[in-house]
N, C-alpha and C positions, 0 to 999 in steps of 0.2 A: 504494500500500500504506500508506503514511504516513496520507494521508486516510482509508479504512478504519480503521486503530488510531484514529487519534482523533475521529473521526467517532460519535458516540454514538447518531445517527439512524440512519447506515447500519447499524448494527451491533445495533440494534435488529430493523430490517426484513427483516436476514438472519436471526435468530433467531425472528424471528415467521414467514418464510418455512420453516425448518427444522421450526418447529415441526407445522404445516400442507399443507406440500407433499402430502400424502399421501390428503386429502380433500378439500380448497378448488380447484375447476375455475377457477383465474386466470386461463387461458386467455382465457377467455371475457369479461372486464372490459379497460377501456383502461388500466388499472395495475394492480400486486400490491396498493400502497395501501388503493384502494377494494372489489379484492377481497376480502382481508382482515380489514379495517373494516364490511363489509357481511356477510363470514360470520358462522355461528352459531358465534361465540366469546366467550367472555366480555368483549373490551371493546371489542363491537360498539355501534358509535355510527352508524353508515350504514344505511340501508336501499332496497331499490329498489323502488320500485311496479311495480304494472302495465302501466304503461309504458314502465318504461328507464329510470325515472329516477333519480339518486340522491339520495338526500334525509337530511337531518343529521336524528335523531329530537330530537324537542322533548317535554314533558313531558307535555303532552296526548294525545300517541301520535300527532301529526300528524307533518307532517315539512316543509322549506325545501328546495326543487329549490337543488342548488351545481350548478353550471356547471364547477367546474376542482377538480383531485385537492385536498386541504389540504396534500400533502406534498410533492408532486412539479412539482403545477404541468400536468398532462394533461389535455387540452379532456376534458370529460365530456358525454354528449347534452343537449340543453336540448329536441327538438322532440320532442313525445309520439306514439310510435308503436302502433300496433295491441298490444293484450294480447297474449300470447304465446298461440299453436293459433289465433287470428282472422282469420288473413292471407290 
């Protein structure tokens, strides 16, 4: 509980979780982190292509495949699978 109170990450991620919980299918990602950061929220900095990936958007509108959460530290896919409906 101590680490909670001062913990200004955690207490972040529950608030952003709180805020969210009601639309965001987190389920469905290897963390709340990148599911969060990848929704359509305003300070969405993640996105995932066509293949599962996640990728940090750059200004170009391209995007850098990350391997691991920024916040957490959770393996993320790195191997490019079939677009989704292609399987």
């Amino acid at each position: 509980m101590a680490h909670l109170i001062g913990c200004d990450d955690c207490q972040t991620s529950l608030y952003q979780f709180l805020d969210v919980r009601d639309f965001l299918g987190y389920e469905s990602h290897p963390c709340f982190h990148v599911a969060y950061y990848s929704a359509d929220t305003p300070e969405r900095w993640l996105k995932i292509d066509g293949f599962g990936l996640y990728l940090i958007n750059t200004e170009n509108g391209d995007g850098i495949v990350i391997g691991f959460c920024p916040w957490c530290g959770v393996v993320l896919p790195t191997a490019i699978r079939p677009p989704l409906g292609l399987n």
